[in-house]
C-alpha positions as CSV (number, residue, x, y, z in Angstrom):
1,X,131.2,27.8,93.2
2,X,133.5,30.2,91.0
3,X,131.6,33.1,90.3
4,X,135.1,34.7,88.5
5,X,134.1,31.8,85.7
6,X,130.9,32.9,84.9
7,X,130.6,36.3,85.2
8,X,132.0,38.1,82.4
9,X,130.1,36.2,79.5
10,X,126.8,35.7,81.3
11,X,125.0,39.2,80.7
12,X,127.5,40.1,77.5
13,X,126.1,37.6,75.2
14,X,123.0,35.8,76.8
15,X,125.6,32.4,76.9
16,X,124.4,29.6,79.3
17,X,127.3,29.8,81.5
18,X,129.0,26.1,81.9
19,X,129.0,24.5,85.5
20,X,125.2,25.9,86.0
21,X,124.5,23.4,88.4
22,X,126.8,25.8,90.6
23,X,124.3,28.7,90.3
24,X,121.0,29.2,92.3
25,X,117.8,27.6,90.6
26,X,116.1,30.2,88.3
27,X,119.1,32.3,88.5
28,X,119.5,32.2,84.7
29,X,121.8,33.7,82.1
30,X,118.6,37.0,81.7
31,X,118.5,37.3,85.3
32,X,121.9,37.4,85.7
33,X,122.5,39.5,82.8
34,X,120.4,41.8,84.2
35,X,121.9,41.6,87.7
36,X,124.8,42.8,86.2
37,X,123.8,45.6,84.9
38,X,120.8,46.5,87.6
39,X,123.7,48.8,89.3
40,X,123.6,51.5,86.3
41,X,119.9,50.2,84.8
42,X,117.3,49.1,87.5
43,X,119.0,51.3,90.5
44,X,118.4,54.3,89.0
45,X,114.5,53.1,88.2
46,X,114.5,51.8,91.9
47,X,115.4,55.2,93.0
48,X,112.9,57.6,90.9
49,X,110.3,54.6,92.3
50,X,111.3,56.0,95.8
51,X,111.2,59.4,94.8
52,X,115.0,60.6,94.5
53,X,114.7,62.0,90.9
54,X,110.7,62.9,90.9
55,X,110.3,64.4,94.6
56,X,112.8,67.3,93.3
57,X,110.8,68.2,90.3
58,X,107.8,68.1,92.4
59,X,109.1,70.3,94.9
60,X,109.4,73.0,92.6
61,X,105.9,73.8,91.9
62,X,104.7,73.1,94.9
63,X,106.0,76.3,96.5
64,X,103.6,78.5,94.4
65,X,100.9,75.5,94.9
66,X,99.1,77.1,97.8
67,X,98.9,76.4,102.0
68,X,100.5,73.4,102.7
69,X,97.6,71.5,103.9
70,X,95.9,71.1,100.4
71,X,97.6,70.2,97.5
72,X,96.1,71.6,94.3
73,X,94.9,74.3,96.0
74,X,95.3,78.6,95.1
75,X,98.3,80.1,94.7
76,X,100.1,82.0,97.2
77,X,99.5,85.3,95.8
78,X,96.0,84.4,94.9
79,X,95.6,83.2,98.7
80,X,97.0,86.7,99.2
81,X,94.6,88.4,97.3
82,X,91.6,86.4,98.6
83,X,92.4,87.6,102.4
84,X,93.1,91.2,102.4
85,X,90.0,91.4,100.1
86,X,87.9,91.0,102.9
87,X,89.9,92.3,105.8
88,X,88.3,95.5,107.5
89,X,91.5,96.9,109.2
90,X,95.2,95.8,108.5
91,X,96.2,92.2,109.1
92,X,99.7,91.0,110.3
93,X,101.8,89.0,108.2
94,X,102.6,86.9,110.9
95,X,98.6,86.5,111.1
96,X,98.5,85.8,107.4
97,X,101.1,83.0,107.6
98,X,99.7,81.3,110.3
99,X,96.6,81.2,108.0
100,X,98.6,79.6,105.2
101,X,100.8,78.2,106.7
102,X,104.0,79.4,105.4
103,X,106.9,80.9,106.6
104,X,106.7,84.8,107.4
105,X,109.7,86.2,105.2
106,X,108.6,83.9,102.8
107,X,104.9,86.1,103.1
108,X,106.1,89.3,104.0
109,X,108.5,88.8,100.3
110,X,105.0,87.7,99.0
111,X,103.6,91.1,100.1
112,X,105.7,93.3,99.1
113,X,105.6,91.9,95.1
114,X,102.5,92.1,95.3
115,X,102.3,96.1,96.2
116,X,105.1,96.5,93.9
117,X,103.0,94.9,91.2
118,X,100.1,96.9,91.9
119,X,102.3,100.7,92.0
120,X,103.6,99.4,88.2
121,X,100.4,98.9,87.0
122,X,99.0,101.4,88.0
123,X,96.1,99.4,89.3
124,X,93.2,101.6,90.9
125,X,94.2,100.6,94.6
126,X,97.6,99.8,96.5
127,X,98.4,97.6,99.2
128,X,99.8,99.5,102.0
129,X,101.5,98.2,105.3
130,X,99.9,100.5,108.0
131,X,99.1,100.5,111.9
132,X,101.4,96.9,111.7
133,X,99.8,94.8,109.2
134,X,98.2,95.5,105.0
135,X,95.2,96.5,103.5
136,X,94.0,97.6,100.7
137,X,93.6,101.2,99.7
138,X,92.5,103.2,96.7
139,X,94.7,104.8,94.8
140,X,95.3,108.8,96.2
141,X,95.0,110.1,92.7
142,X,91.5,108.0,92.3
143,X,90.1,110.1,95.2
144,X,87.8,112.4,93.2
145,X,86.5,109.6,91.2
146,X,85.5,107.6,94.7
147,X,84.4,110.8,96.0
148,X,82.2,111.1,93.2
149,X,80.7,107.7,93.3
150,X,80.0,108.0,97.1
151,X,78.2,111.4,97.3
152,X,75.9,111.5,94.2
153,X,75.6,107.5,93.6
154,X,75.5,105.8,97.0
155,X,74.3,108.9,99.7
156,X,70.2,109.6,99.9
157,X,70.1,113.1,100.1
158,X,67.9,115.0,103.0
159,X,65.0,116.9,101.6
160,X,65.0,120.1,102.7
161,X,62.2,119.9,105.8
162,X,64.9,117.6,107.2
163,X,67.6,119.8,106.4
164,X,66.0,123.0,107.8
165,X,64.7,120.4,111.1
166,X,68.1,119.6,111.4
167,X,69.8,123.1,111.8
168,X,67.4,123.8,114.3
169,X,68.0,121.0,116.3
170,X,71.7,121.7,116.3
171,X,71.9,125.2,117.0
172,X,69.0,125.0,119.8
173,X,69.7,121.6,121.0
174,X,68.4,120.5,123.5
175,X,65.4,120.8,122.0
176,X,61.6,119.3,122.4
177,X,59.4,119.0,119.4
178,X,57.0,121.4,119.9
179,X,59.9,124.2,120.2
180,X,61.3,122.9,117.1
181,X,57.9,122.7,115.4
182,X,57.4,126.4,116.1
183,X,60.4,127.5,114.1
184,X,59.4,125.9,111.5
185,X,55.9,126.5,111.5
186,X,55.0,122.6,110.4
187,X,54.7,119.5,112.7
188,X,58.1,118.0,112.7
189,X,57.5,114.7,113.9
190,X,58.0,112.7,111.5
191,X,61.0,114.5,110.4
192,X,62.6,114.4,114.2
193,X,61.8,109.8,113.2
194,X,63.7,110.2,109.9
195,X,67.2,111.9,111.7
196,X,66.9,109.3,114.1
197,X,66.4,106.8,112.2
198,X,69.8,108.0,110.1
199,X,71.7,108.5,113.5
200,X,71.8,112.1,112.8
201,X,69.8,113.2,116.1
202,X,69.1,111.4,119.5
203,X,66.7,111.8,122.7
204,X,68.7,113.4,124.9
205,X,66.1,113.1,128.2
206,X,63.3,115.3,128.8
207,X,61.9,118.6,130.4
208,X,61.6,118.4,133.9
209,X,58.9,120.8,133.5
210,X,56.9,119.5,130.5
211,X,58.2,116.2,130.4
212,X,58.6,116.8,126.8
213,X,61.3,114.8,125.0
214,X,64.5,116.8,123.9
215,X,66.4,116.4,121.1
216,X,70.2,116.9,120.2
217,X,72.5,116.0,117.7
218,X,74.7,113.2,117.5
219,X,78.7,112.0,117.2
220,X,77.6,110.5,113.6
221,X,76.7,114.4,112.8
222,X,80.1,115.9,113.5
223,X,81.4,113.5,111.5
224,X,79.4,113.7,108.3
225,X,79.9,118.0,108.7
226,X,84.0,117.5,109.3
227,X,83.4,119.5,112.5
228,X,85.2,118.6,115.7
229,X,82.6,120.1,118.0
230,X,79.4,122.1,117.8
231,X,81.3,125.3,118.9
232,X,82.9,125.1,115.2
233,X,79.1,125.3,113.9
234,X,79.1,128.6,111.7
235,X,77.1,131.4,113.5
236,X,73.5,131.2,112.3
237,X,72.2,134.9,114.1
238,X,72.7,136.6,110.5
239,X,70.3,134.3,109.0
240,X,67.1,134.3,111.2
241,X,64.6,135.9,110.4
242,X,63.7,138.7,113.2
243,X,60.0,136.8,114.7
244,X,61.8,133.6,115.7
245,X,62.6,134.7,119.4
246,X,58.8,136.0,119.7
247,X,57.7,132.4,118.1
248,X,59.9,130.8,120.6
249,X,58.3,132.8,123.9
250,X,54.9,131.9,123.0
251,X,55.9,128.6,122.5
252,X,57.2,128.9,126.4
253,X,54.1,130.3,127.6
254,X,51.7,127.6,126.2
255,X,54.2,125.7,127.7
256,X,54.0,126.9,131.1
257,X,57.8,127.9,131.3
């Protein structure tokens, strides 16, 4: 077979080429024609069928697409966003990319936007990377507005029965009911149930004479005064009214103290 014979015009003008016999059976002059130009023509369809030409467009937006293991899935910074929202003390990036399985510069880069976003916007909160990992904070100049919010909207105020039960328990802790009843001059017992109830005073044993419960005040107090200890209570002599010792001593001798 000479091949040289037939090539050129089989392809350029759709010619049956003479000597046939010499080609393959169904090879004719189309299939050949297109043979011949399958190199420039079909390859490059053969190669986007493969995914040469449309795997690198698809790359592209799948970097943004989410975790690897789901396609169509959130965004990265959405993913982002969706975490530290309900993180209660800061997470490590290295934690977070685990989670989403992407590299860690490539979150830690995410991060950082993301806070840099927030500070030009001026958003209402910033994400801060503290104690080793981020979190989300409110803004420092929002503070009043929080502050605001959290006393009068959220807080239940004491009334002032447990108020005054209260100071007496932590200036003359530890302290049994009746004693604290005395100062008062009311039953304080269901008063003494509601500061327990709201952590604010615990049992603290009893009287080994009496066998009388005693109260005293708890860590959860110190904390909501912004006292480190009860030696930082202010000094309450000035404010007592003069009968509360002579209360107190009759309250010993029904007592049997």
């Amino acid at each position: 077979m000479n091949m040289e014979d037939g090539a050129v015009p089989v392809g350029d003008d759709g010619a049956v080429l003479p000597g046939g016999g010499d080609l393959p059976p169904g090879s004719g002059p189309a299939s050949l024609g297109d043979a011949a130009r399958g190199d420039a023509g079909d390859g490059d369809a053969a190669d986007g069928d493969t995914g040469r030409g449309d795997t690198a467009e698809g790359d592209i937006p799948e970097d943004d697409a989410g975790p690897a293991v789901g396609a169509g899935g959130p965004g990265l910074r959405a993913s982002l966003e969706a975490i530290l929202l309900v993180v209660d003390e800061p997470v490590p990036e290295i934690v977070i990319a685990q989670v989403l399985e992407r590299p860690r510069d490539e979150v830690a880069a995410a991060l950082r936007e993301l806070a840099a976003s927030y500070d030009a916007e001026q958003r209402g909160f910033d994400l801060r990377e503290v104690a080793g990992g981020w979190r989300y904070y409110t803004r420092a100049e929002c503070a009043p507005v929080v502050e605001r919010f959290v006393r009068d909207g959220q807080e239940v105020r004491l009334t002032q029965a447990a108020l005054e039960t209260l100071a007496v328990v932590a200036y003359r802790q530890p302290v049994n009911r009746a004693r604290v009843s005395a100062v008062r001059g009311v039953n304080c017992d269901s008063v003494l149930r509601t500061l327990t109830l709201r952590g604010l005073v615990e049992e603290a044993g009893t009287e080994s004479e009496t066998g009388a419960i005693l109260y005293r005040t708890t860590g959860y107090f110190l904390e909501r005064l912004g006292l480190a200890s009860l030696a930082e209570l202010p000094d309450l002599a000035p404010f007592l009214p003069e009968h509360v010792e002579d209360v107190e001593d009759a309250v010993d001798e029904r007592q049997g103290t």
